[in-house]
N, C-alpha and C positions, 0 to 999 in steps of 0.2 A: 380572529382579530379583524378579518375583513370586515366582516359583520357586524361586530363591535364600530368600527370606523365608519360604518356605513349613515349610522346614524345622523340624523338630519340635523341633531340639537349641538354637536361639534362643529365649533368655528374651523371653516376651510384650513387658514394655516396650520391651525394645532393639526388637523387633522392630517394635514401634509407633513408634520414632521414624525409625529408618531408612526407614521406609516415607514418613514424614511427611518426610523430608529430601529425598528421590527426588522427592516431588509437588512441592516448594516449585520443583525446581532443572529441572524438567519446566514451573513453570507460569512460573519466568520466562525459560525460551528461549522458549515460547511470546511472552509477551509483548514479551521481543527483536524476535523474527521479525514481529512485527505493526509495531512502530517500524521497522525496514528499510523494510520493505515501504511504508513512510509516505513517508521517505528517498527512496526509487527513485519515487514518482510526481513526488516535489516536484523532483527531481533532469530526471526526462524533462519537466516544466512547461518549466523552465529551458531545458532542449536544445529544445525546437520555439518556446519563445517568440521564439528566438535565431535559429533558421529562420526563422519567419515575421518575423520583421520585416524580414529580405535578401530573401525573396519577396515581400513588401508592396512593397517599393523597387524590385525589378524591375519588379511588375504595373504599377505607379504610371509607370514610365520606358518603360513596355512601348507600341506604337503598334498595338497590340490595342484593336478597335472598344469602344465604353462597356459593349452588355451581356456582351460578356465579362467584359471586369472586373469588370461589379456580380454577376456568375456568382461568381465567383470571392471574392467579399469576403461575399457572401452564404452559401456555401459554408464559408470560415471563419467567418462568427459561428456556426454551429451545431454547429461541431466545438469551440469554446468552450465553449456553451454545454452539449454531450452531456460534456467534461470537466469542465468544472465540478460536472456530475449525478451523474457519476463519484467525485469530489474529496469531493463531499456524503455519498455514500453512505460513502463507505469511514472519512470523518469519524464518521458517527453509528453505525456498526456498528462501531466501534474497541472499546467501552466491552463490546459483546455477548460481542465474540472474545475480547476480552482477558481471560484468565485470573484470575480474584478469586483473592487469596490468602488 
């Protein structure tokens, strides 16, 4: 498009708008693509919370000694907790990524 735009035979303004239509429609896939991407964690949230609660049920009906299991439920809070960290980050860096128009 630059290229395109470059050319000498396009009147300055046209060429300053087109140019200004290409960024606008550039900054909101960007900003699309950052919403997905919001989508697809809250989306995979869903799919392992859904997991884990039929593994909680097993662990729990499971006749595996105590500190296995407290292995194991100890093991999940911090995969919680490192998504959660996760969830955070991508929350407060939404605003950085996402394209001002």
């Amino acid at each position: 498009m630059e290229l395109q735009l470059a050319n000498p035979v396009l009147d300055l303004d046209r060429r300053a708008s087109i140019g200004s239509a290409c960024s606008k429609l550039v900054t909101q896939y960007k900003f699309d693509l950052i919403c997905l991407d919001l989508q697809i964690i809250q989306e995979t949230q869903r799919g392992y919370r859904k997991l884990l609660s039929t593994l909680l049920k097993e662990v729990s009906e499971s006749p595996w000694p105590d500190p296995v299991k407290q292995a194991i439920m100890d093991r999940h809070k911090k995969m919680v907790e490192r998504y959660e960290l996760y969830l955070a980050h991508k929350l407060n860096t939404f605003f950085v990524e996402a394209p001002m128009v």
